[in-house]
C-alpha positions as CSV (number, residue, x, y, z in Angstrom):
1,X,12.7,-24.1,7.7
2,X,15.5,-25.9,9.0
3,X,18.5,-26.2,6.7
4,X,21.2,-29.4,6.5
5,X,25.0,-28.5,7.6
6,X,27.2,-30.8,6.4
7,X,30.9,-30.5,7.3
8,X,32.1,-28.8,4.7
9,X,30.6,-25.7,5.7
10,X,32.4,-25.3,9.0
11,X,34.4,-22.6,9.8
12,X,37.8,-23.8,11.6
13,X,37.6,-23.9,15.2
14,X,34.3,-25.4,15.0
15,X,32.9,-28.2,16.6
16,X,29.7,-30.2,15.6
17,X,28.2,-33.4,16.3
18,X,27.7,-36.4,13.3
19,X,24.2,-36.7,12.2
20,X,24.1,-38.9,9.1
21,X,25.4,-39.0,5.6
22,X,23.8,-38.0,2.3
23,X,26.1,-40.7,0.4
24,X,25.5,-44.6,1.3
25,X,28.8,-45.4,-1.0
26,X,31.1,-42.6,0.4
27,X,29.5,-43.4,3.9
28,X,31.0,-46.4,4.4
29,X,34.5,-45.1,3.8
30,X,33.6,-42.3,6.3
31,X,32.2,-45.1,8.9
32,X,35.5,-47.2,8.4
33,X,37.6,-43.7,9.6
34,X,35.6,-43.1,12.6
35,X,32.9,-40.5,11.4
36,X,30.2,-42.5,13.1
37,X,26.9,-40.5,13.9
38,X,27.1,-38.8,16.8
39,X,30.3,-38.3,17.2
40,X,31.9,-35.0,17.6
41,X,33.7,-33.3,14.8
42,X,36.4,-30.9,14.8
43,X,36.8,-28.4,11.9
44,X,40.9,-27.5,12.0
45,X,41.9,-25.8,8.7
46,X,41.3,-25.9,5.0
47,X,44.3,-26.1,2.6
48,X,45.8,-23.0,0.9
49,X,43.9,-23.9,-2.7
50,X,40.3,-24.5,-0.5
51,X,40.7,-28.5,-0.6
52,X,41.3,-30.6,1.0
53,X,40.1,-29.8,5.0
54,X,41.2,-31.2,8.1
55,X,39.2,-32.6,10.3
56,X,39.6,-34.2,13.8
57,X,37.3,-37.4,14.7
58,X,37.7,-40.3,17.4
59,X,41.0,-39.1,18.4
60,X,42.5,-38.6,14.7
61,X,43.1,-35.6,12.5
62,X,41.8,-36.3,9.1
63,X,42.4,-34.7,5.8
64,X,38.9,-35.2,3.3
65,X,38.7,-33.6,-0.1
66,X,35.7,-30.6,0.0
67,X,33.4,-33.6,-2.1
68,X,33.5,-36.0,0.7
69,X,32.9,-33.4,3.9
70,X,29.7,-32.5,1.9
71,X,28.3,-35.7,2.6
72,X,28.9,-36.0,6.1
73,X,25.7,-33.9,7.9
74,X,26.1,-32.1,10.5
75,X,23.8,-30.8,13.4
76,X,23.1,-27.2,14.1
């Protein structure tokens, strides 16, 4: 049984590739920023208190709080 990653659950140092979205509303914030499927996705650190993460995509670091990396999916 395959499980679903999402970005959430990487560990920092981490790369993955975009697969999809679990949210069509959030999604189209994430699509706006540059998370666009297939694109690789860089896990850098989470903040002191566990949220929010930073994240580098298309060239940019990112910060997204933890409820917002959950919905961007992830390949294994």
């Amino acid at each position: 049984m395959k499980t679903t990653k999402s970005v959430a659950d990487m560990i920092p140092g981490e790369t993955a590739v975009i697969s999809g979205f679990t949210d069509e509303e959030i999604s189209i914030k994430l699509l706006e920023m540059g998370f666009l499927p297939g694109t690789a996705v860089r896990f850098n650190f989470t903040a002191p208190l566990g949220d929010p993460v930073c994240v580098s995509v298309s060239g940019f670091d990112l910060s997204l709080r933890i409820s917002e990396a959950s919905t961007i999916t992830i390949l294994n």
